[in-house]
C-alpha positions in Angstrom: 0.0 0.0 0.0 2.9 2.4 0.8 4.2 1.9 -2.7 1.2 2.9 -4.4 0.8 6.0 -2.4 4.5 7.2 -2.9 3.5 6.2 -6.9 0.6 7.8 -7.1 2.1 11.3 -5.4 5.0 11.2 -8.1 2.5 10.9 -10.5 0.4 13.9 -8.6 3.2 16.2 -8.9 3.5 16.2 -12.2 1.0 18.4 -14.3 -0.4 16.0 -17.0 -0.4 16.6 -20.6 -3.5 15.5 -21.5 -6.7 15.2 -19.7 -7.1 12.6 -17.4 -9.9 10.5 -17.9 -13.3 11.0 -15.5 -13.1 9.3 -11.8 -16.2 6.6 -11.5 -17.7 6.0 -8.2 -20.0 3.6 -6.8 -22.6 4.4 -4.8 -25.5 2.4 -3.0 -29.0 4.0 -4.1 -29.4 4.8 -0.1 -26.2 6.5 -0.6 -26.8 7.9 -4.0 -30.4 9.8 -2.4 -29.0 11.0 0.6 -26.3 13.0 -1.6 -29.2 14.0 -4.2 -30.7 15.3 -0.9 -28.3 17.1 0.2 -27.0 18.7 -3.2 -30.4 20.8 -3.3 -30.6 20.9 -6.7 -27.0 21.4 -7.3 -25.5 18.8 -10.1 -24.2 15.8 -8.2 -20.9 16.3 -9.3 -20.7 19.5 -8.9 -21.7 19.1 -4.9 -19.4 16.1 -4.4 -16.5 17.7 -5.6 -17.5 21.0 -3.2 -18.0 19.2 -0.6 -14.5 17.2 -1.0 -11.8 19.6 -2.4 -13.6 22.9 -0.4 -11.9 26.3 -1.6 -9.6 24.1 -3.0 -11.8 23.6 -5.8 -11.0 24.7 -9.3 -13.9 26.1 -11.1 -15.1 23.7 -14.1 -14.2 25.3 -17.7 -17.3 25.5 -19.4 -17.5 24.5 -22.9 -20.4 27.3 -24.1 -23.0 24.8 -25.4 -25.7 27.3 -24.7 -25.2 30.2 -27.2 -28.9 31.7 -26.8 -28.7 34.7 -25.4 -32.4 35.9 -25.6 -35.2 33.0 -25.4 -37.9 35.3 -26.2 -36.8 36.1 -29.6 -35.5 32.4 -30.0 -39.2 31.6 -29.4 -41.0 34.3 -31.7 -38.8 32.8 -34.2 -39.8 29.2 -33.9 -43.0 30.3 -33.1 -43.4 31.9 -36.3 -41.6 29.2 -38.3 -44.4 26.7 -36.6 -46.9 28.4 -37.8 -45.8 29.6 -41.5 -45.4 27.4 -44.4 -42.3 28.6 -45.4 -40.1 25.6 -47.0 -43.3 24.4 -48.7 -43.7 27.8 -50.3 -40.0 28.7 -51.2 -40.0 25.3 -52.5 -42.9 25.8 -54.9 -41.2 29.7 -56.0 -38.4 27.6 -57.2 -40.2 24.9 -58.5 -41.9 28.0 -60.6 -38.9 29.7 -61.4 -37.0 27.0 -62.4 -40.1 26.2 -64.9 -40.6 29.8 -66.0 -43.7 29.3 -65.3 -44.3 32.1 -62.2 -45.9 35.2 -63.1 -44.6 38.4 -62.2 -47.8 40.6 -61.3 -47.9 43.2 -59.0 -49.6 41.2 -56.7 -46.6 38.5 -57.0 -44.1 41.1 -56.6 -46.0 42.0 -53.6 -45.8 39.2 -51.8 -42.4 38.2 -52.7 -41.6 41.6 -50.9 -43.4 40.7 -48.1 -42.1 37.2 -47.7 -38.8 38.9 -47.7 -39.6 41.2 -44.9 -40.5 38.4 -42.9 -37.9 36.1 -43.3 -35.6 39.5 -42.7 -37.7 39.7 -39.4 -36.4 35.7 -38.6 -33.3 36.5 -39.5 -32.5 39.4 -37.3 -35.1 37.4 -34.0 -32.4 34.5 -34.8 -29.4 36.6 -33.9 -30.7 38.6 -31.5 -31.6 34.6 -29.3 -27.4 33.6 -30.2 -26.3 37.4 -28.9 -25.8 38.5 -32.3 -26.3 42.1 -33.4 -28.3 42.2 -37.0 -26.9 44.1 -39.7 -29.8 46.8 -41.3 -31.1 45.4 -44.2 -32.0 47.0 -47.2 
């Protein structure tokens, strides 16, 4: 047992090049509550390793995978793309175009303006939710 300590602190020393890989631990489900108990809330991990390196503890480096910055606009914009039938329509102006059969009325041109404005309007929601600032359209 003394030689796997003195191992193990050589090997503590040392800072390690890579990562190390993640420390497992067993726990009974008695066990497993009690510390879900006491966490309050808190990720288990995140409480165990409080409660056994203290102020010692390094904070954890977070990777960003949550880049919305404003959920409201995130959901006007799904909100809007639930409710609109915009692929089906795009797909059937290019279907049209492609055909030469789509016929340029003022009435057309009119809603192909408007369609624009409101995918502009998506557009700038959608940046707005990932803390983007929207460049003014034309």
């Amino acid at each position: 047992m003394t030689n796997l300590r003195h191992e193990f602190q050589r090997h503590a020393e040392k800072k390690p090049e890579k990562s190390l890989p993640p420390f497992s631990l067993r726990l009974t489900y008695e066990e497993r509550v009690k510390l879900f108990a006491a966490a309050k809330g808190k990720p288990l991990g995140a409480y165990i390793r409080e409660r056994l390196l203290g102020d010692d503890a390094e904070p954890r480096k977070r990777s960003g995978n949550n880049p919305i910055k404003d959920h409201e606009a995130l959901g006007r914009v799904l909100g809007a793309l639930g409710q609109s039938r915009l692929s089906s329509n795009l797909n059937q102006l290019a279907k049209a175009v492609n055909t030469g059969s789509l016929p340029v009325t003022p009435e057309t041109e009119a809603d192909l303006k408007q369609a624009c404005r409101e995918i502009s309007a998506l557009r700038a929601d959608l940046l707005r939710a990932l803390g983007k600032v929207p460049e003014d359209g034309p």
